[in-house]
Residue, then its C-alpha position, 0 to 999 in steps of 0.5 A: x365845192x362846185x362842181x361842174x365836169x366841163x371835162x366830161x360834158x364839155x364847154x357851155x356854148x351856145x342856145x337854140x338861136x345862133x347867128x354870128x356867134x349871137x346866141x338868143x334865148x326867151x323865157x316865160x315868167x312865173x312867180x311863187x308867194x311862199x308865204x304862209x299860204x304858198x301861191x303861184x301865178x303863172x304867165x305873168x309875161x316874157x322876156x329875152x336875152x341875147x348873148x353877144x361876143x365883142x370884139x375887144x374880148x369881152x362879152x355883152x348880155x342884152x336883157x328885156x323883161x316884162x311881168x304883170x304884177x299878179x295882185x294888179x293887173x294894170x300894174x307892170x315891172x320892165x327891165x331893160x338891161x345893155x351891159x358889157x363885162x370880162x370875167x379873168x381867171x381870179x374870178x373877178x367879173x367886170x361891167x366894162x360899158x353899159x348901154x343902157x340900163x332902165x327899171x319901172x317899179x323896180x326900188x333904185x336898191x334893187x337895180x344893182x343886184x338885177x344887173x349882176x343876176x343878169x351878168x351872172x346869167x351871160x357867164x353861165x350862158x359863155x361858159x365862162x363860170x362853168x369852166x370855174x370852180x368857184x365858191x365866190x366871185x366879185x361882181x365889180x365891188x360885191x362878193x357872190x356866193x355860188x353853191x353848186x350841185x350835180x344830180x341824175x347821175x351827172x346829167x343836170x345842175x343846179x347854181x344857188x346863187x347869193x347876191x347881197x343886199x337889202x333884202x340880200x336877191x337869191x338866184x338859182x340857175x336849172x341846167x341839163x346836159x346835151x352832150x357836148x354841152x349844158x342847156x339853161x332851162x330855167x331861172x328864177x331870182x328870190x328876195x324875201x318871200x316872193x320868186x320869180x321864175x324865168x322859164x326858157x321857150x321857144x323864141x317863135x312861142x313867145x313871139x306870138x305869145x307877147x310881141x303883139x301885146x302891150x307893154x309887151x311889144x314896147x318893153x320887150x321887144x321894143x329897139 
């Protein structure tokens, strides 16, 4: 059973960055082989999302990544992700608009399971899922499993996430408690042997880091 002592520890709420009720985060990217021979490629490339109240009462995530393939230098895989949702106390999670949407090198069979990893991540980032003790929820049409765990005396969790597929897409989301709230330090999504890891930075770090870089600049922090 998940547990997640938001009675204690209090609500999820906002990141380093908040302007209006906007919360920002960015990330390093990293990624494992775990193959016969386990490998690891690191600063692979960035990426940023934003977490943003509407006023309707539903929530949008913005999400823009870039990460060089490791094995093809010349070769890149972007996201670029506008999506809106509502998550109702069932435990349903719904896309109520979606402004954009855009892969490069992404097979279309994936794309599904990057948005709902995406929304998932603006549900912990609300606090919306954290309030929840659920072993499942529906993302529009598809059933997530979510397993849950406390460790350091209380003081981080892990999610491990279950996205259906083929390949089925595995998440997993590394918190840490700041009283009165829980921080994201890092995620990753896994499908097959190959994970990808998206580790939080300081914005200004990865600014000065990618922002002047090609595909970078126009990926990431593109408008």
């Amino acid at each position: 059973m998940v547990v997640f002592l938001v009675a204690v520890l209090g609500t999820v709420v906002a990141g380093p960055l908040q302007a209006q009720g906007e919360v920002w985060e960015a990330y390093e990217i990293n990624a494992q082989y775990r193959g016969g021979v386990k490998k690891g490629f690191d600063e692979l490339g960035c990426a940023v999302a934003g977490f943003l109240p509407q006023p309707d009462g539903s929530r949008e995530v913005v999400f823009h990544a870039c990460v060089r393939d490791p094995e093809h230098r010349r070769k890149f895989y972007g996201i670029r992700l506008k999506l809106a949702y509502t998550f109702d106390p069932k435990g349903q999670v719904k896309t109520v608009s979606e402004k954009y949407a855009w892969f490069d090198n992404f097979e279309p069979q994936h794309q599904d399971q990057i948005k709902d990893m995406i929304i998932l991540l603006g549900t912990i980032k609300d606090g919306s899922l954290l309030q929840s003790a659920f072993k499942e929820i529906l993302i529009n049409a598809t059933s997530v499993k979510i397993t849950g765990r406390t460790g350091s005396a209380g003081k981080s969790m892990e999610l491990d996430i279950e996205r259906p597929g083929d390949p089925r897409l595995e998440g997993k989301f590394f918190l840490k408690a700041a009283n009165p709230v829980w921080n994201l330090t890092k995620f990753r999504m896994k499908r097959g042997k190959i994970s990808v890891s998206f580790v939080t930075n300081p914005l200004a770090q990865i600014q000065s880091e990618y922002q002047t870089k090609e595909p970078f600049a126009r990926v990431v922090f593109g408008r």
